[in-house]
N, C-alpha and C positions, 0 to 999 in steps of 0.2 A: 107860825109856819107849819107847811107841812110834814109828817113824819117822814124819814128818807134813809135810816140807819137800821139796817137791818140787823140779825142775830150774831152771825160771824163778824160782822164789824163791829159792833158793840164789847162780843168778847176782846176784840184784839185793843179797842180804845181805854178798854176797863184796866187791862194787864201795861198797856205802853203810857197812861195817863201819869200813874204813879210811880212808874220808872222814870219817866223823865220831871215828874216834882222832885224824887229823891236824886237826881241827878243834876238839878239845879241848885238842892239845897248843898250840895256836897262841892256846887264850884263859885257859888254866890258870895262863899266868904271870904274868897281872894282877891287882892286885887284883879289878879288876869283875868278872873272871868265872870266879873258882878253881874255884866250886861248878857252875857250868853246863857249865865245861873238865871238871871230872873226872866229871860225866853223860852228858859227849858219850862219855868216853870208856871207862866202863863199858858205854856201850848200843853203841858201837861194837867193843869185846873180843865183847858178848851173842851181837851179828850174827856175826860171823868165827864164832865158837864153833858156832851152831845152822847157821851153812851146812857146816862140816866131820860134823858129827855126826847132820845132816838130821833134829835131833829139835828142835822149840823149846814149850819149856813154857809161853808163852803162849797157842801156837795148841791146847796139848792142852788147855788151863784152857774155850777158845772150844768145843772142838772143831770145830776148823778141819786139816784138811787137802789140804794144795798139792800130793801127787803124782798122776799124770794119771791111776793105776787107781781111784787112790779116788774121783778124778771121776764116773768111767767106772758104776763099784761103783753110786755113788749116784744117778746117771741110770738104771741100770737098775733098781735098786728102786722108783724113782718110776714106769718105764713099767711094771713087773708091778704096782704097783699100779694104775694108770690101768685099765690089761686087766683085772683080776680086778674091776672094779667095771664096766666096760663090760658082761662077760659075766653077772654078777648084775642088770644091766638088761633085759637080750636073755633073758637066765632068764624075767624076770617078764612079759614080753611077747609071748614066743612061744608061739604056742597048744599045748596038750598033745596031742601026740599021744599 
């Protein structure tokens, strides 16, 4: 797959990964909460995992991506579209020489 996990989401996947492993290991031993401990603690393996490998199959399913060119990327296809519809207005407006 392709990379989709940019720098800031990375940091934030790195610090909430093993919060919520320690947060599953701490309710996994009770009965109340074996099943909600061992979900903490697969979505917390998920995070560590798509921060090391800066690819997360969620955000490819959304098509969402966090790195700041594909930001960049996709800002600038919106203003060449902006322009190229600007200038098919100014086409139909301006007198023929």
């Amino acid at each position: 797959m392709k990379e989709n996990v940019g720098t800031l989401d990375r940091i934030a996947r790195s610090i909430a990964g093993p919060a919520l492993i320690l947060l599953g290991y701490s309710r996994w031993g009770g009965h109340r909460g074996e099943l909600g401990g061992l979900a903490a603690i697969v979505a917390g393996t998920t995070l560590i995992e798509s921060a090391i490998t800066r690819v997360c199959p969620v955000n490819g399913l959304l098509r969402i991506d966090t790195r700041r060119h594909a930001l960049v990327e996709k800002d600038l296809r919106k203003t060449q579209k902006i322009v190229r519809r600007m200038e098919s207005r100014l086409e139909q407006y301006s007198p023929q020489l």
